[in-house]
C-alpha positions in Angstrom: 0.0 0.0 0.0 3.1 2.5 1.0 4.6 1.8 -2.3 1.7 2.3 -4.3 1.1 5.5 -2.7 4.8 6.3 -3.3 4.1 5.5 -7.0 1.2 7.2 -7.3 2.7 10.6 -6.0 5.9 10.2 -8.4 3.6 9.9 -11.1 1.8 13.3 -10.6 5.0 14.8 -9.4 5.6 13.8 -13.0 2.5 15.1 -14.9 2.8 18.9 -12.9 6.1 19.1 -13.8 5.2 18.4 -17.5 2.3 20.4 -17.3 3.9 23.6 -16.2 7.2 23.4 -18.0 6.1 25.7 -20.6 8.1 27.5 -23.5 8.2 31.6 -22.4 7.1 31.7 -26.2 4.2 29.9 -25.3 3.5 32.4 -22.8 3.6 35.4 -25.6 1.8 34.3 -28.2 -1.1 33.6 -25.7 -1.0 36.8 -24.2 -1.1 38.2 -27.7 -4.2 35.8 -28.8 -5.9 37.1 -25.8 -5.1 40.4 -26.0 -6.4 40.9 -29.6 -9.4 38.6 -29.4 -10.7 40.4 -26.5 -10.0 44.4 -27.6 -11.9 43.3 -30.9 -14.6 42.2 -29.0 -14.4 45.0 -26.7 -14.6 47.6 -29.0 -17.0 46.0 -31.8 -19.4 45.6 -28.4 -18.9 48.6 -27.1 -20.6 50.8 -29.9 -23.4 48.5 -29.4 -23.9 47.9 -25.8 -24.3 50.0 -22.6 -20.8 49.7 -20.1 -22.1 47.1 -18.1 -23.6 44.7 -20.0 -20.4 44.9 -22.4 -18.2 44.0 -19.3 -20.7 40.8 -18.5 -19.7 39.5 -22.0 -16.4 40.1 -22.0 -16.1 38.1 -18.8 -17.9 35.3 -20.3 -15.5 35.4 -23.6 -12.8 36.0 -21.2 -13.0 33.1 -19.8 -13.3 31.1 -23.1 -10.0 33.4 -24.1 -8.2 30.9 -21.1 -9.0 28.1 -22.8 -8.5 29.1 -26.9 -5.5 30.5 -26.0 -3.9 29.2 -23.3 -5.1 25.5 -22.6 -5.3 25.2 -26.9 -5.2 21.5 -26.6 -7.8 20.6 -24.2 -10.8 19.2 -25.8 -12.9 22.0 -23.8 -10.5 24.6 -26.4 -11.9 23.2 -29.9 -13.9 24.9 -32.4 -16.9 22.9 -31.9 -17.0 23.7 -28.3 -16.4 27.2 -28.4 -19.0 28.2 -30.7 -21.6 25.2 -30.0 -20.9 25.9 -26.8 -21.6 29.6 -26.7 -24.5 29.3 -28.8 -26.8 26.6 -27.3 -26.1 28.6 -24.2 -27.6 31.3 -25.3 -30.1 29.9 -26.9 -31.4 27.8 -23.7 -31.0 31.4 -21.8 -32.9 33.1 -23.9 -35.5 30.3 -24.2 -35.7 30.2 -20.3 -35.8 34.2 -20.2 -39.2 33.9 -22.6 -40.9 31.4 -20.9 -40.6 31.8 -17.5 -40.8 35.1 -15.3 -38.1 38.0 -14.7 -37.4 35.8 -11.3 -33.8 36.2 -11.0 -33.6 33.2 -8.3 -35.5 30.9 -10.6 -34.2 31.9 -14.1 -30.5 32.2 -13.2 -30.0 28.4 -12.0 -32.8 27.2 -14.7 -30.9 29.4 -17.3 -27.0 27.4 -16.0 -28.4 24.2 -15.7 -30.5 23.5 -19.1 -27.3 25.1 -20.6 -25.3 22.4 -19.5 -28.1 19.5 -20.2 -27.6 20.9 -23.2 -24.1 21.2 -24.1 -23.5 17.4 -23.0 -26.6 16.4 -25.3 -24.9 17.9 -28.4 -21.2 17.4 -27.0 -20.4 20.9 -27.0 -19.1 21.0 -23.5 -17.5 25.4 -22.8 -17.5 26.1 -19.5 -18.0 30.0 -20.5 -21.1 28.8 -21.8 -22.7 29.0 -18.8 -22.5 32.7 -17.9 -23.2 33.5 -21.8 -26.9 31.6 -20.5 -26.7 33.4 -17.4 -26.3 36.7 -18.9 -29.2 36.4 -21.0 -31.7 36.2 -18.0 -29.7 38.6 -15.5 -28.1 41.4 -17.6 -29.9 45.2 -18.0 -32.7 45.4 -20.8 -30.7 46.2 -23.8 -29.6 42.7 -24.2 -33.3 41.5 -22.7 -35.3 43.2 -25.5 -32.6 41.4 -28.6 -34.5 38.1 -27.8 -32.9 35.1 -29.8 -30.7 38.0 -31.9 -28.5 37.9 -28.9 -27.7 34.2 -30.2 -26.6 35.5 -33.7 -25.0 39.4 -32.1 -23.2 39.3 -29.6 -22.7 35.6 -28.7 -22.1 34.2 -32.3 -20.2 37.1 -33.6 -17.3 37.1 -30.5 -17.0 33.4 -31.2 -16.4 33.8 -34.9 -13.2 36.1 -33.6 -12.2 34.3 -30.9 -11.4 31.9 -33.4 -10.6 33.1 -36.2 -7.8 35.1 -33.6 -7.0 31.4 -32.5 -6.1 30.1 -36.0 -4.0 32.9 -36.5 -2.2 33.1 -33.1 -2.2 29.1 -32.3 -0.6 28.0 -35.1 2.0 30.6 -36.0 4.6 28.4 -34.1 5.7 24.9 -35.1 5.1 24.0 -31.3 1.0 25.7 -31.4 -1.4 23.5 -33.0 -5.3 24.5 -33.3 -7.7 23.1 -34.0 -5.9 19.7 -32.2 -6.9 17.3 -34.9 -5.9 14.0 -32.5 -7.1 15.4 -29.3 -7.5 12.7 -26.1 -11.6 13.6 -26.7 -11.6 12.6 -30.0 -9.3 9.4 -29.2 -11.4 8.1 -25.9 -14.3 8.2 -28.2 -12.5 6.3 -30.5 -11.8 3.8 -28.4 -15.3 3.7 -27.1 -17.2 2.8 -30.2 -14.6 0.2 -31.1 -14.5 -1.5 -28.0 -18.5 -1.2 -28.6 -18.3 -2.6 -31.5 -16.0 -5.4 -30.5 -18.2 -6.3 -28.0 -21.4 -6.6 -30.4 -19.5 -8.5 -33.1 -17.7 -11.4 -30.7 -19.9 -14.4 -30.2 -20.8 -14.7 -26.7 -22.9 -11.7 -28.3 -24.4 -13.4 -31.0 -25.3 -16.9 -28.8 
């Protein structure tokens, strides 16, 4: 028991040390990703949108900046997830904002949690999606009274240059590489329809 204990805490001795032995370059081009993505969304937003409700947004793309940017091969980083993500977000908070009333302790939590139902179901999984749902039932009346635009403006429109920033930025090094093509998502699902199908095609299956 001591020794696999011992093991066990070499091992993610092991995987911290890899995880945070990271180039300085690394460092700067994902301060420079962030740093544009965001002012373009800033500004773009900010001819549109009062002060505050442009700070709620840029939290939530902020957020989604950390993971396009600096965590670029996480599955939680890829295209899919960072628009599908964003988007059935706000669509499930703007669905919740119509149909039930402006009850801030019952739409907030019903806005988060059918966001989430709703990533898993279409495998879309972004964290930041669920304050891009929250802010569609608890931010000021401008972005109340766009409805379902606020799917297409403001939501869809920052995703589009988060990433097209992130295919400029992530892969302007040999070492950057986005979208991640062979990411461990994409592999473990892989794995889990062949093992599937394995398992339906040997013949203690077919007795």
């Amino acid at each position: 028991m001591k020794q696999h204990l011992h093991r066990q805490l070499r091992i993610y001795r092991y995987v911290i040390y890899r995880e945070t032995l990271v180039d300085p370059w690394e460092h700067f081009w994902s301060f420079i990703g962030a740093f544009v993505g965001i002012f373009i969304i800033a500004y773009i937003q900010s001819l549109h949108l009062p002060s505050l409700e442009n700070i709620f947004l840029i939290g939530s793309f902020g957020a989604s900046s950390v993971l396009v940017y600096g965590a670029i091969q996480s599955p939680l980083a890829q295209p899919r997830n960072l628009i599908g993500g964003h988007v059935v977000s706000a669509i499930a908070g703007v669905t919740v904002a119509q149909l039930l009333p402006d009850i801030i302790w019952l739409t907030a939590p019903f806005a988060v949690a059918l966001s989430i139902v709703c990533m898993q179901h279409t495998r879309t999984l972004h964290p930041p999606g669920g304050a891009t749902a929250l802010i569609a039932v608890s931010s000021g009346t401008k972005i109340s009274s766009m409805g379902y635009w606020y799917v297409l403006s403001p939501v869809l429109s920052g995703c589009i240059i988060l990433f097209l920033v992130a295919l400029i930025f992530n892969n302007i090094t040999k070492k950057r590489h986005y979208p991640v093509k062979k990411s461990r998502l994409r592999r473990s699902r892989r794995q889990h329809l062949k093992t599937r199908f394995e398992t339906s095609r040997s013949p203690s299956s077919l007795d």
